[in-house]
N, C-alpha and C positions, 0 to 999 in steps of 0.2 A: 104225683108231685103236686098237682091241682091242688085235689084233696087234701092233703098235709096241710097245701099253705091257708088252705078255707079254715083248717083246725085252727090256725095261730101259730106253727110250724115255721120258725124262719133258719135261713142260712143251711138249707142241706145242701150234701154234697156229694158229686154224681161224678163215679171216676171210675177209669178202666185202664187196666193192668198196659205200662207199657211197651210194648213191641207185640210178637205175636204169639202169646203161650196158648198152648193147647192145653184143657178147650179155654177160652176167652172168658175173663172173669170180668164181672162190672162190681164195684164199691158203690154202696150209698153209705151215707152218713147223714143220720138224722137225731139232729140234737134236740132234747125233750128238755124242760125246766127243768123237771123233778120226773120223781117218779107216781106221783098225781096226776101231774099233765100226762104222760104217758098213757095212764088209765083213761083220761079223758080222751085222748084223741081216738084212743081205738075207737070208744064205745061211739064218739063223733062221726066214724067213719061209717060205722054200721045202720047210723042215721040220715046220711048224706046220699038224697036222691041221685042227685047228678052222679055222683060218684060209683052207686048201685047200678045205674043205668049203664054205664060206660062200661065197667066190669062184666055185661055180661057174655061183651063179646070175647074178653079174655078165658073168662067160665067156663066156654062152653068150644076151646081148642082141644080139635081132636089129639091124638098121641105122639102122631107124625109130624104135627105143627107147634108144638112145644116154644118156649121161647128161651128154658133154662133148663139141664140138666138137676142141679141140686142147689139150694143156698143151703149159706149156717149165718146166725147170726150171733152176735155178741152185743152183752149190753155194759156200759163203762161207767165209773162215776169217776163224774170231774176231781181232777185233784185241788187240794183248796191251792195253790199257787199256780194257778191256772183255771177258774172254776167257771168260766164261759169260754164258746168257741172264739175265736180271732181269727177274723172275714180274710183270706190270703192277698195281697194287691194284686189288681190285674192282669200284672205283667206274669204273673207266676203261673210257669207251663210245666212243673215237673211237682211232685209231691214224693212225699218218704212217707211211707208206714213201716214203723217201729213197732214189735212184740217185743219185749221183755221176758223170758220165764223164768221164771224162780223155782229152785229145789225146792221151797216151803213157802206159806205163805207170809212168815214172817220176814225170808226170804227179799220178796216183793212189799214189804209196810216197810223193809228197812231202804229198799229201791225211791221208793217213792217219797219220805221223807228226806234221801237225798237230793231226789229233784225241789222236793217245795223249797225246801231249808237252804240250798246250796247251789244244786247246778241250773237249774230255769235262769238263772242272773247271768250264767257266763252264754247260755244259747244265746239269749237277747246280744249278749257282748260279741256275739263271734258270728252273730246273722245267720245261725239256725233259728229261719223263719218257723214259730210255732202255731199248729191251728189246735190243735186241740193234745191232751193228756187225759188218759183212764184207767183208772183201778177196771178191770175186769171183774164183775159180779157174775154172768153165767156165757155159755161159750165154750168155744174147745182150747185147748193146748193151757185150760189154766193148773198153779196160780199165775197170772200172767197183768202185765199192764200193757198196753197199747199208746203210741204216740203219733201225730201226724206232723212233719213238716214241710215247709211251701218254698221253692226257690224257683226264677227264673230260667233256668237251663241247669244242668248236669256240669259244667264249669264252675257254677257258682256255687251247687252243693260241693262239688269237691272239696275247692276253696274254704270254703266255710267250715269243715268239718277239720280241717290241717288246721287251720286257728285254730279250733276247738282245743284238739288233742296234743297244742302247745302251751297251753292256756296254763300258766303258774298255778293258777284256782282251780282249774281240773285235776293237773297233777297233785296238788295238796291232796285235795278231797279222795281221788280217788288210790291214795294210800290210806286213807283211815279204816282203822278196823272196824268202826263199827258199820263201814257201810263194804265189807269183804264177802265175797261170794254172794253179791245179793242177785245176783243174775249169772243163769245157767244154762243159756242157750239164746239167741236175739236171732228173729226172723224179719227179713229185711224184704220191700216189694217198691217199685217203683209205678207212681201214677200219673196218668195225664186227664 
């Protein structure tokens, strides 16, 4: 994390799955400008003494002392109605990741222009705190998009989510045909 933020690296986000699932997953989240910066930071990192220095103790863990079984990663592009992260407030101790899958990818363009076009205005409205929204470019379980939201306790997402799913502006939109079967499965994880 250092290192990231030596890149120019701000606002990542270090979360882990809550209660106790086996085995124990930890989330980062590391928002890049573009996909230039991205190119830069690597090649940054690969230049950064301190950083190489630090690493070799990680390098040179024997089999037994492991510190992860497996990662995957996924990489997201912002949607344009949402096209930076939003810093969560303090108080916020619980987080929602949202997956989307789509039967197709058109599936998910039609997903996602729902959110730009339409529903991003009623989250704001109904206090699904947003940190971030992503088209999925590589990853598993795609076509898929990804969303993050931020609430103080599990009381308040609830809350917040019952407005949602009363919300006159939800039900309109989410009888329109052209945003029908745009999502075909929605994997749900809870972070602290």
């Amino acid at each position: 994390l250092p290192a990231l933020k030596r890149q120019g690296v701000e606002n990542i986000g270090v979360f882990e799955t809550l209660g106790d699932p086996i085995p124990k997953q930890i989330f980062l989240l590391i928002p890049y400008k573009n996909l230039t910066s991205y190119g830069r930071v690597i090649s940054g990192l690969s230049l950064d003494k301190n950083y190489l220095e630090k690493r070799k103790a990680y390098d040179s863990l024997s089999h037994d002392k492991r510190v992860y079984t497996r990662f995957s990663t996924s990489f997201y592009i912002a949607f344009d109605g949402l096209p930076k992260i939003v810093k969560p407030k303090k108080e916020s101790q619980l987080f929602e990741l949202r997956t989307y899958e789509g039967y197709s990818e058109n599936a998910v363009r039609r997903k996602i222009k729902m959110f730009n076009k339409e529903e991003l205005t009623i989250f704001d409205a109904t206090g699904l705190h947003s940190v971030f929204f992503g088209e999925q470019v590589f990853g598993p379980l795609m076509p898929a998009l990804t969303y993050l939201l931020s609430f103080s306790s599990m009381q308040e997402r609830d809350a917040n989510w019952k407005k949602f799913i009363v919300h006159p502006e939800w039900k309109r939109i989410s009888g329109l045909k052209e945003y029908a079967h745009s999502v075909s499965n929605i994997k749900r994880t809870f972070l602290k």
